[in-house]
N, C-alpha and C positions, 0 to 999 in steps of 0.2 A: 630565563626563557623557557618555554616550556616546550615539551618537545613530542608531539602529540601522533600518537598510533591512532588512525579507523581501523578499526578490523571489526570484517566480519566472515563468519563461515558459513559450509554446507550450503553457498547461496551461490546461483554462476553469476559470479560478482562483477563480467565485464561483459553481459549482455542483459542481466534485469535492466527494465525501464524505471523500477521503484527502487533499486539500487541508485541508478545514474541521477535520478532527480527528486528524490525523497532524503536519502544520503548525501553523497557527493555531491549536486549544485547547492547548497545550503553551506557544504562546506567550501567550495569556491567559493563563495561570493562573499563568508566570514574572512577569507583567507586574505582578500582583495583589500580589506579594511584595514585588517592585524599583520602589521609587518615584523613583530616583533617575535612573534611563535612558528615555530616551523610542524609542519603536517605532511605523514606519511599515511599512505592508504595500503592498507594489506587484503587479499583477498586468500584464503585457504580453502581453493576448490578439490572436491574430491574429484579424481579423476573421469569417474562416470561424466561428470559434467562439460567435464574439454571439447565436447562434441556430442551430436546424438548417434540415432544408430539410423536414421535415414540418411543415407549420404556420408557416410564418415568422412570422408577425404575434403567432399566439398564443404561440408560443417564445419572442420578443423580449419579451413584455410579462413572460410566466413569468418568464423569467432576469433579467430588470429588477426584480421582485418581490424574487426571490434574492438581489443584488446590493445592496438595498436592507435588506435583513434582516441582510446579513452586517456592511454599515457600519454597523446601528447596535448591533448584538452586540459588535463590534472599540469602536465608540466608548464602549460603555460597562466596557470594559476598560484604556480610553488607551490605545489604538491606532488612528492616522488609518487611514485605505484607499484607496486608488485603484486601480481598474482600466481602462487603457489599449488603446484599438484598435491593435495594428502590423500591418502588410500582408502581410509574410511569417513564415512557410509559406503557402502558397494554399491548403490541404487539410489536414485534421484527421490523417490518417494521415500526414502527413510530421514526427511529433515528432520523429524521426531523421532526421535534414539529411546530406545526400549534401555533396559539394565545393561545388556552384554553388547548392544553399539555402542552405548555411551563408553563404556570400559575402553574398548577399542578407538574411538573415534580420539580421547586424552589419550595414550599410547604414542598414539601416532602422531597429534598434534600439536602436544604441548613441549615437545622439543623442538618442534622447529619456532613455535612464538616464542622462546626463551631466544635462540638465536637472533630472532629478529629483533628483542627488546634489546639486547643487548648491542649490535651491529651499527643499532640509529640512536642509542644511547635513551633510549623515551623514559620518559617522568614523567608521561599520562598516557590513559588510557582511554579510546568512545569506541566502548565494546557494541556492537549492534547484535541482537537476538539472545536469547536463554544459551544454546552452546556456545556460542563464542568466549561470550563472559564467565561460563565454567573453565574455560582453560585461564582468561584473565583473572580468575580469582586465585590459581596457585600463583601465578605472576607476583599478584599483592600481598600473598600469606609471605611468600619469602624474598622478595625484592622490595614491599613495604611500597608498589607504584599505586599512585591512586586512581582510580577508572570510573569512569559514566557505566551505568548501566541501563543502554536504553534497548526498553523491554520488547518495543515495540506488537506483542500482544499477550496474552496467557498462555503462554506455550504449553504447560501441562494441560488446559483446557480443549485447546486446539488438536491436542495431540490423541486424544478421546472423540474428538469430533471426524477428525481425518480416518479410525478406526484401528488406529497405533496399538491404542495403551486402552483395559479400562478403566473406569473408577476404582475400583478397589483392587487394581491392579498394583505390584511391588513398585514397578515404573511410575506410576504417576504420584505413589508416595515419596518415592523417592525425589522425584521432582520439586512436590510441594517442598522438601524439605532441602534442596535446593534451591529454591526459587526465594525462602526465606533467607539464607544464608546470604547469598546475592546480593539480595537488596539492604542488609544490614551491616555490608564488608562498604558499598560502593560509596564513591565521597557525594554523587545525582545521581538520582533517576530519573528517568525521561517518561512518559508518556504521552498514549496519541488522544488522550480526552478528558473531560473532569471526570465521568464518572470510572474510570481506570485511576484516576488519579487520587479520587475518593477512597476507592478500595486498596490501594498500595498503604497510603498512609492510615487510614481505619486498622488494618491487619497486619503491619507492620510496622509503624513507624519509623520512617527511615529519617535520615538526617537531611537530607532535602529533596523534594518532587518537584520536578517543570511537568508543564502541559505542554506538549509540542507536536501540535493534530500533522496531520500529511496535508501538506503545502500542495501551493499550486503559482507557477510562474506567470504571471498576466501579459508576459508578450510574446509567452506560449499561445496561450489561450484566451483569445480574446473575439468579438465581434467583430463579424465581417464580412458584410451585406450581399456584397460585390461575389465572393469565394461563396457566401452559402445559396442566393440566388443563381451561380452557378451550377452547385451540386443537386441541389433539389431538380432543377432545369432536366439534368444528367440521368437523374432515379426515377424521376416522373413523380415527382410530389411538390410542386410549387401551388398546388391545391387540396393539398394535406393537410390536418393538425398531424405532429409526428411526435409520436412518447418514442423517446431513445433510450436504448440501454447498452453501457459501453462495459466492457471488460469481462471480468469473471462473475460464477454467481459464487454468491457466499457458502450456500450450502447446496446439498444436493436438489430440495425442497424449490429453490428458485425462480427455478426455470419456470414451470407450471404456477406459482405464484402470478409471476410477472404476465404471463398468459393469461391468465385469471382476469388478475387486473385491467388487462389492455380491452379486452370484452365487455366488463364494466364499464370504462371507463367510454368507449364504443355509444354503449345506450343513451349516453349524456351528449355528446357530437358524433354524427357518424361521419363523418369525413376525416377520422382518425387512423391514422398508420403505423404501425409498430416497426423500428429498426432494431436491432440487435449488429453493436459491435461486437467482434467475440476474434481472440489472438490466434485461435487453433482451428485452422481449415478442417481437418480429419472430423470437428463435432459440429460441424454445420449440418450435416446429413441429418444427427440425432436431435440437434433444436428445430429444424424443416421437421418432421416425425412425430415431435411431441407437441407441434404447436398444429398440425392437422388433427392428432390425437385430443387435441383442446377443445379442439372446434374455430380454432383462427383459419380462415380462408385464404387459398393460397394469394392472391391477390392485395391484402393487408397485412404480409410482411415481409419486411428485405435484412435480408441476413448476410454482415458484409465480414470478409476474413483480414482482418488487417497487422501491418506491424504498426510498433507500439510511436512510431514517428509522425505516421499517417493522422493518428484518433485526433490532432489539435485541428485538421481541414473538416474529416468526416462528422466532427460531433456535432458541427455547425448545420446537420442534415434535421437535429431536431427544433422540437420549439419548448418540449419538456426535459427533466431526464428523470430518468427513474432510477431508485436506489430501496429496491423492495427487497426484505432480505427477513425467512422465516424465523423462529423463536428457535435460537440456539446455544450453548454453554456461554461460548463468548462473543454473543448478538448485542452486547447492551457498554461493551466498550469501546468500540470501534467508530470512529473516521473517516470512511473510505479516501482513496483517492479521486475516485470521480466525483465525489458530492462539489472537491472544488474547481475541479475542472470543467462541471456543469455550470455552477455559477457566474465562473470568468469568462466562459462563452456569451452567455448572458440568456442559458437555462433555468428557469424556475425549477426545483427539484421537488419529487414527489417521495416520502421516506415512510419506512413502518415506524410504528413507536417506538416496536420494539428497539431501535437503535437509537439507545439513549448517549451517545455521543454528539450526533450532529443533529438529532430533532429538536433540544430546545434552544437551540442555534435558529433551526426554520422558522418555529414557532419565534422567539423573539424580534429576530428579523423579519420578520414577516416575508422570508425570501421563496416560499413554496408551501405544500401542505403535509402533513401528519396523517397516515392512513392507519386503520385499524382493516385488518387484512378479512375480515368479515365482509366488508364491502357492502351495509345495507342501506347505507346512505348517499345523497350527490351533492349534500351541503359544499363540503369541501369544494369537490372538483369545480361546481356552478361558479362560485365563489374566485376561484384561481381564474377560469376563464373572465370572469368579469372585470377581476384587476387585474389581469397578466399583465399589462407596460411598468407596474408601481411595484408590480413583486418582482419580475425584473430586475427592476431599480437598485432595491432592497436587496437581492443576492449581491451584485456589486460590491456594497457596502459592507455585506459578510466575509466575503474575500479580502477583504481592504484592512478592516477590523480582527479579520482570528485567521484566515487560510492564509494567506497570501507568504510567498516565499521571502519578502521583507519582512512579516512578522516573526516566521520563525528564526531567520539571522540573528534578531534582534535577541529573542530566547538564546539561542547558542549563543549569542555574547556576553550574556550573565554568567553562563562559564567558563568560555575562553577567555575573554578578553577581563575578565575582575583582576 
């Protein structure tokens, strides 16, 4: 029997939305299958994370609420939970650890995961992110446990992007030369695309890669005539074409991208509407700002602030979705989460090249278009409008075939359940 640790850190592990359903529902719903393995979820939050600093009291009691929902969701999957205070990182934006966090952040928390290996007796290991898996890799130098390591992005890359670490910085050497070690200790690796997938085994050769993009539940997110004729009724767009954008932007560059585009895109239909979902009320002010600073007119666009439960009613507001994201370090490995979420709505998706993850997924499915962020053409968009009900269709069938949160089960059962 195998007796299997999730952990992951430096993440607030019982109120992320891509924690709860990119992680944990994939592991429910393996769990449900495999009665013969047992599965512990560990969460190693640094304390900054217990709460924010609006509202202390009432945030603590929220996320306690949270925290409490999520254990008995896991428990009634057979899956124990704990979620643990550690001290370091001091600050929410230090998810990427410079030389002397990293130093700190193992200090602190690779005795308390020795306790925890030891207490549930674990023989495996599904480390999720770059630090996690450095405290799981003393684990396996001296207890000999064997662990997934799912990378889930280029953390040294990301870590330069966010403004961390530079390139030729001690830190991000350091990293590369962790991130090699990692991948050549772990028994899988995980990633979220071929072409991440490509460059793991190209550059390191590891003893085995799964592709495991970020899923998407289809009775989450699904059509729903009746609910989006409602909502558009509600926003004053049931005589809209509506480009939506849900979630975060990738880089800073985005925002104005996506603005860009929708102007563009404007000259080819004009009865086109721009929504913007966005999780952070406080940056509404500054996308209203930048999107007048564009030249978008107050009147073609609605900017809505929502939580992460909400986006499977609201994303049913559009009839596209967009997933524009500028040329960055790690632009060309990534998945989103929304591209499948746009699809099982049954949004045709509009992507850059640059994100050679999910674009030759579009292009092969014929489930949306391929932009080149230059924008001096209307082939494309003419095009989408003309077959929108068949690429539709087509997104469907990409979900069904590589998103869909059955496919990934299926993946994680080539390593739990063998």
């Amino acid at each position: 029997m195998k007796r299997v640790l999730v952990l992951t850190t430096i993440e607030r592990a019982f109120y992320s939305s891509v924690i709860k359903y990119q992680l944990l529902e994939p592991f429910t719903e393996l769990a449900t299958r495999d009665k013969k393995n047992k599965y512990v979820y560990v969460g190693l939050v640094p304390i900054n994370q217990w709460t924010s600093k609006d509202g202390l009291i009432k945030n603590f009691i929220l996320y306690k609420k949270y925290r409490t929902q999520l254990k008995k969701w896991l428990a009634q999957n057979n899956i124990s939970c704990s979620f643990l205070p550690v001290l370091f990182p001091l600050r929410c934006k230090h998810f990427y650890l410079g030389i002397t966090g990293l130093v700190f952040y193992v200090i602190n928390s690779l005795p308390i995961l020795f306790c925890i290996v030891l207490r549930h007796r674990i023989n495996f290991i599904h480390s999720r992110n770059y630090p996690a898996s450095v405290l799981v890799s003393f684990v396996n130098r001296v207890l000999g446990i064997p662990y997934v390591f799912d990378m889930r992005d280029v953390y040294p890359e990301k870590g330069i992007e966010a403004g961390i670490f530079g390139k030729e910085s001690w830190s991000y050497r350091l990293w590369k030369f962790i991130e090699r070690r990692l991948i050549k200790s772990a028994s899988y690796v995980i990633t979220t695309s071929e072409p991440f997938k490509e460059y793991v085994q190209t550059n390191f050769h590891p003893s085995k890669v799964i592709f495991l993009p970020n899923c998407v539940n289809p009775l989450r997110f699904k059509p729903d005539n009746t609910t989006r004729k409602t909502m558009r009724e509600k926003y004053g767009l049931s005589n809209k074409f509506v480009l939506l954008h849900s979630g975060a932007f990738g880089t800073p560059k985005d925002l104005f991208l996506i603005l860009k585009y929708f102007l563009h895109f404007k000259t080819i239909k004009t009865n086109t509407h721009l929504v913007i979902l966005y999780g952070m009320n406080k940056d509404v002010p500054y996308i209203l700002s930048s999107a007048k600073k564009a030249g978008v007119q107050e009147g073609d666009l609605t900017v809505l602030s929502l939580s992460p439960d909400e986006v499977p009613k609201y994303i049913l507001l559009g009839d596209v979705g967009l997933h524009l994201e500028s040329m960055a370090i790690a632009t060309p490995y990534g998945i989103g989460v929304k591209d499948g979420e746009y699809l099982s709505s049954g949004l045709p998706i509009i992507v850059t090249k640059w994100q050679e993850g999910i674009a030759p997924f579009v292009t092969k499915y014929n489930a949306g278009i391929v932009i080149d962020t230059l924008m001096d053409s209307t082939k494309s968009e003419e095009n989408l409008l003309k077959n929108y009900d068949i690429i539709k269709q087509n997104g469907f069938k990409l979900v069904d075939e590589i998103l869909s949160l059955r496919q990934n089960v299926n993946k994680l059962g080539e390593v739990y359940l063998c």
